[in-house]
C-alpha positions as CSV (number, residue, x, y, z in Angstrom):
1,X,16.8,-12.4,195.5
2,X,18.6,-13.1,192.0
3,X,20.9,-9.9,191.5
4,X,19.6,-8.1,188.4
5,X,22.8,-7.6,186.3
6,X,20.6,-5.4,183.8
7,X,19.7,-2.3,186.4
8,X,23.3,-2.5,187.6
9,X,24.6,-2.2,183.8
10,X,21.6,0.6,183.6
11,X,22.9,3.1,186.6
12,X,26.6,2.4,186.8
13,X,27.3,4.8,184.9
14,X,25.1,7.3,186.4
15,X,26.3,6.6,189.9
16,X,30.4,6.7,188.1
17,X,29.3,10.4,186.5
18,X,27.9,11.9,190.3
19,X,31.1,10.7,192.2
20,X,33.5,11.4,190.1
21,X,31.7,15.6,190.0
22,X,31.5,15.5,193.8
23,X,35.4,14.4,193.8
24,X,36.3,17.2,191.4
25,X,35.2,20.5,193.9
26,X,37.9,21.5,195.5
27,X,37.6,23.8,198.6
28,X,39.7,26.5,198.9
29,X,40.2,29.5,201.2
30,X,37.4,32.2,200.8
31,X,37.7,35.0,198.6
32,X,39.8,38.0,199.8
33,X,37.3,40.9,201.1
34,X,38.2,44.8,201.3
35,X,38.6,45.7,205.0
36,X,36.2,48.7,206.4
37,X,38.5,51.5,206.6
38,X,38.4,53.7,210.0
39,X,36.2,57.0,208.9
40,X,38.2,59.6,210.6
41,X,35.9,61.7,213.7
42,X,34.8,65.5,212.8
43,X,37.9,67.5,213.4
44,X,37.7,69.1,217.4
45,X,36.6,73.0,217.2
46,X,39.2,75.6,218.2
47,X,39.3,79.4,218.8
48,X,42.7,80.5,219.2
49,X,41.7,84.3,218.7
50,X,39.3,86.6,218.5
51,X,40.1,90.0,216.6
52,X,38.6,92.0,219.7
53,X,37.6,91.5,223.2
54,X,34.4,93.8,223.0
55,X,32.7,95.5,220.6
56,X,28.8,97.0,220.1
57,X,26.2,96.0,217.5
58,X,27.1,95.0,214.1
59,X,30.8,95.4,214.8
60,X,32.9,93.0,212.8
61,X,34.2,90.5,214.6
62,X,37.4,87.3,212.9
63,X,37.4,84.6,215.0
64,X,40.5,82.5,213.8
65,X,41.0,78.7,215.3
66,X,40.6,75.2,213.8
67,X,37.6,72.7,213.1
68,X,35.3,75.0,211.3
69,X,33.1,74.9,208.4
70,X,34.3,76.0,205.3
71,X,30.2,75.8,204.2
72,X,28.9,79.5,205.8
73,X,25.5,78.5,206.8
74,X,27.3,74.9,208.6
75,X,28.9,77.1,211.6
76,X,26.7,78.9,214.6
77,X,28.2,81.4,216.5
78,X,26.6,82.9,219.5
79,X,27.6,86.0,221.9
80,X,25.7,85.4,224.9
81,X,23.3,83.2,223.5
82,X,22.6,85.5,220.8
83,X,23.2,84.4,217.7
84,X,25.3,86.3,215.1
85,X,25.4,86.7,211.2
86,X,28.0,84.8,209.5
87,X,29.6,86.7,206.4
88,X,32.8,84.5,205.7
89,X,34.1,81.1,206.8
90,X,36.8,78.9,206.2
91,X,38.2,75.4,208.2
92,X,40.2,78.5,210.2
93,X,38.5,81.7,210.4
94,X,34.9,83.3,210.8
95,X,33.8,86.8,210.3
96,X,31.0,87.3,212.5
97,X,28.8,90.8,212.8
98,X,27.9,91.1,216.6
99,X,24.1,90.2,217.4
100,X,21.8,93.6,218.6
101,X,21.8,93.5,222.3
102,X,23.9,90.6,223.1
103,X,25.0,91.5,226.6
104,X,28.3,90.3,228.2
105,X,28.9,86.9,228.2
106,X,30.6,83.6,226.2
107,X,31.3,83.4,222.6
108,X,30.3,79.9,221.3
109,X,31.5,78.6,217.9
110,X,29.9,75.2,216.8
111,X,30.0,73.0,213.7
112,X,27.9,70.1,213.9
113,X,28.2,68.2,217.0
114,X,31.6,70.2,217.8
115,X,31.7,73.3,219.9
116,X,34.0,75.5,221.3
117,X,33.8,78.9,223.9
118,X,35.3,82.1,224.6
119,X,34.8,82.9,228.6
120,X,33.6,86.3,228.2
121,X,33.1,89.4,225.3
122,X,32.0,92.0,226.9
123,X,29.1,93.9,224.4
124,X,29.5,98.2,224.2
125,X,26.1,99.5,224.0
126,X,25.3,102.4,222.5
127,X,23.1,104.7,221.7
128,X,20.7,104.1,219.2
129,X,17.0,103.8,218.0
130,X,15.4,100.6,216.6
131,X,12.3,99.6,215.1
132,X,10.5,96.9,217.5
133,X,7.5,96.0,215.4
134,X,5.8,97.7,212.9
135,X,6.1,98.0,208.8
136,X,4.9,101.1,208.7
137,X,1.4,99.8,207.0
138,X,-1.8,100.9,208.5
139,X,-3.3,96.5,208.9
140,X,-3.4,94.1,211.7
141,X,-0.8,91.7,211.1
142,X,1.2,89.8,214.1
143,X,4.5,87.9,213.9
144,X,8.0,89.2,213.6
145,X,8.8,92.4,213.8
146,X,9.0,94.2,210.3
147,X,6.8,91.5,209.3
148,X,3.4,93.0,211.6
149,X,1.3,95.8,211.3
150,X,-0.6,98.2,213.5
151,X,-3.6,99.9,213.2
152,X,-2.8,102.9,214.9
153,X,-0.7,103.0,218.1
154,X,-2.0,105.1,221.1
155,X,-1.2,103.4,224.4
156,X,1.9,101.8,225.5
157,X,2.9,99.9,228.9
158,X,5.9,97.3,229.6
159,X,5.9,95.2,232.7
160,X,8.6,93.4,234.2
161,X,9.5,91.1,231.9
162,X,10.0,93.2,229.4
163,X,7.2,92.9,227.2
164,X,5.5,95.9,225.6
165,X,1.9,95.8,225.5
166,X,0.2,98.3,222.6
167,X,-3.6,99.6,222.6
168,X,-4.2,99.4,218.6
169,X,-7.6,101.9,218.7
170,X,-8.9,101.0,215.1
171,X,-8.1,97.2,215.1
172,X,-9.8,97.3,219.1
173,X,-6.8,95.1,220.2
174,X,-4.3,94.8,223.1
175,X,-1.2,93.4,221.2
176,X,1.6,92.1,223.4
177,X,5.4,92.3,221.9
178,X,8.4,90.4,223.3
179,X,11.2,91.6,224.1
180,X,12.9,90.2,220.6
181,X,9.6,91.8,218.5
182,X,7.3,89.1,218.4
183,X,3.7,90.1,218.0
184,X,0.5,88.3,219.2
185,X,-2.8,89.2,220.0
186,X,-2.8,89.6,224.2
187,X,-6.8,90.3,224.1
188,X,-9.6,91.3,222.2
189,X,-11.1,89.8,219.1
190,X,-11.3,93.1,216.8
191,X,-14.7,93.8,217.2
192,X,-15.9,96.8,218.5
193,X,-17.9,96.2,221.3
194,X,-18.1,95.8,225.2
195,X,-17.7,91.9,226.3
196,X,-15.4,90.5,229.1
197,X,-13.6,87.4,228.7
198,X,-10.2,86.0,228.4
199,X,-8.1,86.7,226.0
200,X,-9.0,87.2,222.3
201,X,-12.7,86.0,223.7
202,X,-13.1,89.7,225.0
203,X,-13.7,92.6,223.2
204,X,-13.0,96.2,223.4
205,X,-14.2,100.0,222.4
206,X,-11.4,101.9,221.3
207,X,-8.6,101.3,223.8
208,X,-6.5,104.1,224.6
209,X,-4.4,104.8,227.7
210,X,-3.0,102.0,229.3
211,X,-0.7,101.8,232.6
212,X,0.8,98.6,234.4
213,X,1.1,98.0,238.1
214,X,3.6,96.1,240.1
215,X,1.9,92.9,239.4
216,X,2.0,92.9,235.8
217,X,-2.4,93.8,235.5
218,X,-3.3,96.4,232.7
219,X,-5.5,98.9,232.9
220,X,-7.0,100.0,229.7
221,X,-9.2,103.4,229.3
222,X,-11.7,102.0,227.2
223,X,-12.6,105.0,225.3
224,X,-15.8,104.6,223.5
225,X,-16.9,102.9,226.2
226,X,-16.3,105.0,228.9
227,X,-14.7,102.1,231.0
228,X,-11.9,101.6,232.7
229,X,-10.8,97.7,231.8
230,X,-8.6,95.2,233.4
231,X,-6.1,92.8,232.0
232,X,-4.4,90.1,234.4
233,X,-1.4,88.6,233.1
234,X,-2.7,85.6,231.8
235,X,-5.2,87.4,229.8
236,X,-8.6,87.7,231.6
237,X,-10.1,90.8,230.9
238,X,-12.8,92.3,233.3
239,X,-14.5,95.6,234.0
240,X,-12.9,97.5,236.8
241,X,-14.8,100.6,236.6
242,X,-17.1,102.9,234.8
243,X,-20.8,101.5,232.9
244,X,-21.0,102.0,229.2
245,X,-23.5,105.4,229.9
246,X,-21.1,108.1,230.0
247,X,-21.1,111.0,232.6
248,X,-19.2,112.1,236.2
249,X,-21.0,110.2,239.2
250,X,-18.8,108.6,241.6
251,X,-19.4,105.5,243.4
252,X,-18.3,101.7,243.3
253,X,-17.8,99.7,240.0
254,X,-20.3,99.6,237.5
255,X,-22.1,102.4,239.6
256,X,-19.2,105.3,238.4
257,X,-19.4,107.0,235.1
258,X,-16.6,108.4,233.0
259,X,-16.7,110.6,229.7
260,X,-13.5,112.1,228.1
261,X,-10.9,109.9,230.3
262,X,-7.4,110.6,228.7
263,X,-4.3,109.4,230.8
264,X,-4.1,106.6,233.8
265,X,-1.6,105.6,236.1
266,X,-1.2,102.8,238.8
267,X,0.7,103.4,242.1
268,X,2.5,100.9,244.0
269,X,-0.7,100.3,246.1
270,X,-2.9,99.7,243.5
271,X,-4.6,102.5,243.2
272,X,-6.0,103.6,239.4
273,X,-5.7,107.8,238.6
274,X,-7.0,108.7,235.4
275,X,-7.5,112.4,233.5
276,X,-11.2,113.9,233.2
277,X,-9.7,115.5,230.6
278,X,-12.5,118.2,229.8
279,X,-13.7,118.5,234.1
280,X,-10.4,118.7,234.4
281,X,-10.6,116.8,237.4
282,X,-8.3,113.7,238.8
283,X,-10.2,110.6,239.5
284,X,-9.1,107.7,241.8
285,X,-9.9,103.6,242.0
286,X,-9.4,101.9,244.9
287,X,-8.3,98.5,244.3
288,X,-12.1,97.3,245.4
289,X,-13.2,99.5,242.6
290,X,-14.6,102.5,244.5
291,X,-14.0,106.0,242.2
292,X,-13.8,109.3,243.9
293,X,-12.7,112.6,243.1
294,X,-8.9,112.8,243.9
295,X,-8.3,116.7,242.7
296,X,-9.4,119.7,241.2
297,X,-7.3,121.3,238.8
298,X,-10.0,123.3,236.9
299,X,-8.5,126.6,238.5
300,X,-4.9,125.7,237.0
301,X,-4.8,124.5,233.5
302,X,-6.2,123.2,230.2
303,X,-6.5,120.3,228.8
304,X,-4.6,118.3,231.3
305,X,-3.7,114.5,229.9
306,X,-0.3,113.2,230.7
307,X,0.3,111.7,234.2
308,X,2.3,109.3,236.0
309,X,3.9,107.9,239.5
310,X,7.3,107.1,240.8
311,X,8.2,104.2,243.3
312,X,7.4,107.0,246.3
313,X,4.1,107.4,245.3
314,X,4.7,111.0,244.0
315,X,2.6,111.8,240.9
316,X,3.7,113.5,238.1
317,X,1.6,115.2,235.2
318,X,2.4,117.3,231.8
319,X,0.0,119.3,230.1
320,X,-0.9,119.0,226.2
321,X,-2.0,122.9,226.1
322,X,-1.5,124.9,229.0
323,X,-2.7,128.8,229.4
324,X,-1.8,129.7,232.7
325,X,1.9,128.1,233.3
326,X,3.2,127.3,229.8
327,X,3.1,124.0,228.5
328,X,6.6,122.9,229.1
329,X,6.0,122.8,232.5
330,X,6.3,119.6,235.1
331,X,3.9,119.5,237.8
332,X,3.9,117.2,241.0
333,X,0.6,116.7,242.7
334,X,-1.1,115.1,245.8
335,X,-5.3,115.0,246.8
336,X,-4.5,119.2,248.2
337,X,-2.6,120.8,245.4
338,X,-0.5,121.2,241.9
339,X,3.0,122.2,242.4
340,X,5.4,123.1,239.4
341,X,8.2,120.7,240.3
342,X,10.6,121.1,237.4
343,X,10.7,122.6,233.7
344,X,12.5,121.4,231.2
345,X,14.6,124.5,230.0
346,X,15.4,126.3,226.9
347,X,16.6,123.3,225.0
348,X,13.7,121.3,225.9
349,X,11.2,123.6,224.7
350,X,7.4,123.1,223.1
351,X,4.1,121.0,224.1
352,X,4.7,117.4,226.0
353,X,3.1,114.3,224.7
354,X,4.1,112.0,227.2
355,X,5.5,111.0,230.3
356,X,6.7,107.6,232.0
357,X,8.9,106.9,234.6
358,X,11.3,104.0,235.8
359,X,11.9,102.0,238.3
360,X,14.5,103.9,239.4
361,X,12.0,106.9,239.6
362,X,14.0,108.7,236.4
363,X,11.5,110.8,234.0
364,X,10.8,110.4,230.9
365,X,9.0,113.1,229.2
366,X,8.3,112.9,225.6
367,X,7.3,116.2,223.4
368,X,6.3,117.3,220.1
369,X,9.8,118.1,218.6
370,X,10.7,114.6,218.6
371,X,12.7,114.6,221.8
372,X,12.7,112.1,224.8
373,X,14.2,114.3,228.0
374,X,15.5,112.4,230.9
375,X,15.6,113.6,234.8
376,X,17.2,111.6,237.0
377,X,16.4,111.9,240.9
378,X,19.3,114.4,241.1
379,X,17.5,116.9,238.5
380,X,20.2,116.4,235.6
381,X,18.5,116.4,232.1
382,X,19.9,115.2,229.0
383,X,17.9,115.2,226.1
384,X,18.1,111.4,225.2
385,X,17.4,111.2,221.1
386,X,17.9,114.4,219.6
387,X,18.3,112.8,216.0
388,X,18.8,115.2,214.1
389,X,22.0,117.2,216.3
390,X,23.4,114.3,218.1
391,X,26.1,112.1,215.9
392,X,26.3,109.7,218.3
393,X,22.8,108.5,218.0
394,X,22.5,105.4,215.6
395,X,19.1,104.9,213.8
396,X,18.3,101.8,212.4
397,X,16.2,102.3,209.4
398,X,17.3,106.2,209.3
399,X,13.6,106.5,211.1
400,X,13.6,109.9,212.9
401,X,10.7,109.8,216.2
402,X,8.1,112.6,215.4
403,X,4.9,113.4,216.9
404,X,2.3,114.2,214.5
405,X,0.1,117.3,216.7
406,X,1.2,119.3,219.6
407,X,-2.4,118.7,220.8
408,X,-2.7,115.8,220.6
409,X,-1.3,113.5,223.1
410,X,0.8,110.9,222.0
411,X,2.5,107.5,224.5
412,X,5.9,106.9,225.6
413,X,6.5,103.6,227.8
414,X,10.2,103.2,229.5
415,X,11.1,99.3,230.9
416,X,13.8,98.5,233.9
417,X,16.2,99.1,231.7
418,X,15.9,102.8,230.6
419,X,15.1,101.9,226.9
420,X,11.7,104.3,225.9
421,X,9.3,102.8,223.5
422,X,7.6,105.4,221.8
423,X,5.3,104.9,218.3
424,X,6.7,106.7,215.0
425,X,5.4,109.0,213.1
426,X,2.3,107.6,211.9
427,X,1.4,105.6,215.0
428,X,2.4,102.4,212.6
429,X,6.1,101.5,213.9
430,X,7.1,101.0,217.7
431,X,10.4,102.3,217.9
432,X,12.8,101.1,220.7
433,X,14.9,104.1,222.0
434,X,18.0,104.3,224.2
435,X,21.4,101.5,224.8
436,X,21.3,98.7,223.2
């Protein structure tokens, strides 16, 4: 094929342009780039010191070390897995106010995913009354402590754990509180009525009394409707005794009557007592529901309302107005008789409004002078929260315990601790009493 001298003429210099570009790049070495630079890790927490080695409620408390946040709400100290209010911080030193009821245990400081511990702080308690729930509001609000309301507080039981269950009469609610103020709805769904079920499916008729036995049950004295209720611990709610006619006959179930019940207790075999207030007569309930006639105290008193039993078996009961003995008087009774036991003394004096007793079979008695008296098994008294002439007592909220009628029977509950739980003056506040 003839070699066309015109096309080569015609893209020489096209072909002489691309070489002599792709001969001009140079390839160097690549442009220089910033190394990462190491971000240093979070500084290792470290408590050299703590101001004190013990200390009660609210005490101030400088913790000095390393590693902490100079941002306040960036550290978390605990004592005994309690956690405590900051007020100052730095990188080297906390101010801490000790948490209500912390117990004896470790101090942990932590800032972020850094942590160090004290071994042991060993928490003073002292003496001192607390609002547990309650803002003093007449309403039926649960949640947080300050932040619920109750409609009017007339019975009160704690069971093992702690946990203090409330009959609220108006709001026709059992309201359970945890040991750190929580408030829920345990059973009951406000209206009033007569209807089993669990939980807030039943429904009551103005609960009053309540007691606990050793297995965590409630028993409620279902006062408009002459019944005597029970509670399991998970919340199922039955009829234990007592139909919704009032009157006195005995028998088995739904086949007794009851009018005018006022206090209950529960022994350790499970036996139900509860106050005809008016027959003044003591009624028993077997555990298979069978209701007798348990004594006869017509011949000694009036108005007889406020009972309870010890870990023996021994039962206890107080009088709201008493002709014959006085009502500052302690009796102890069994199916025969009524035997004064113990009185309270001069400095004790007035009408009782309630009685409880521990597990380690001290009395609590409650009266209308705003008093809680203690008897341990020895017979020693000591008037526990005499606000008003005791300096050591601390109240939280300057509220003062009062008991709004001499006649009229108020509630005191006490848990395995010794701490009393008694409602305030209005029946609105449920005020925690004793060391803590």
């Amino acid at each position: 094929m003839p070699f066309n001298k015109a096309l080569i003429k015609l893209f020489f210099p096209i072909f002489l342009g691309l070489f002599v570009i792709s001969c001009s790049k140079v390839t160097g070495p690549p442009a220089p780039v910033d190394p990462v630079k190491p971000q240093p890790g979070q500084q290792e927490v470290v408590i050299t010191s703590l101001s004190v080695d013990h200390g009660s409620y609210n005490q101030s408390v400088v913790i000095k070390g390393s590693g902490f946040n100079k941002e306040l709400s960036a550290n978390k100290v605990s004592f005994n897995n309690k956690e405590a209010v900051i007020t100052a911080a730095s990188s080297t030193q906390l101010t801490v106010n000790i948490p209500l009821g912390a117990g004896t245990g470790k101090v942990i400081v932590t800032n972020g995913a850094k942590s160090a511990t004290v071994p042991s702080f060993t928490y003073d308690y002292t003496f001192m009354t607390t609002v547990l729930a309650g803002n003093g509001i007449r309403g039926m609000q649960n949640g947080k402590g300050p932040a619920t309301s109750f409609g009017n507080i007339v019975g009160l039981a704690v069971n093992s754990a702690g946990e203090v269950f409330v009959a609220d009469q108006p709001n026709n609610l059992i309201r359970k509180i945890s040991p750190d103020g929580e408030v829920s709805t345990f059973a009951g769904d406000g209206v009033r009525r007569i209807k089993d079920g669990k939980g807030i499916t039943a429904s009551f008729s103005y609960p009053s009394a309540i007691a606990i036995d050793k297995h965590d049950n409630l028993f409620v004295v279902d006062a408009a409707g002459n019944l005597i209720r029970k509670i399991t611990p998970t919340g199922d709610v039955s009829t234990f005794a007592g139909s919704e006619t009032e009157g006195y006959t005995n028998g088995n179930g739904s086949a007794a009557q009851f009018k005018d019940i006022d206090g209950i207790a529960v022994d350790i075999s499970g036996n139900v007592f509860v106050v005809d207030q008016y027959r003044r007569i003591i009624r028993k309930i077997t555990p298979a529901g069978d209701v007798s006639n348990y004594l006869n105290i017509n011949a000694y008193v009036n108005y007889p309302a406020l009972i309870a039993t010890d870990n023996a078996n021994k039962f206890y009961m107080c009088f709201v107005l008493n002709t014959d003995f006085g009502g500052d008087t302690i009796y102890q009774f069994n199916n025969q008789a009524l035997e004064k036991t113990d009185s309270p003394g001069a400095t004790f004096e007035d009408y009782m409004s309630g009685v409880a007793i521990d597990n380690k079979n001290n009395m609590y008695i409650l009266n209308s002078k705003n008093q809680i008296l203690k008897i341990n098994t020895n017979g020693e008294k000591t008037i526990l929260n005499a606000l008003n002439n005791n300096s050591n007592n601390k109240t939280i909220n300057a509220l003062t315990p009062h008991i709004t009628a001499a006649y009229s029977p108020s509630t005191i509950a006490v848990d395995n601790n010794g701490i009393c739980y008694i409602p305030d003056d209005n029946g609105l506040r449920i005020l925690k009493i004793g060391l803590q």
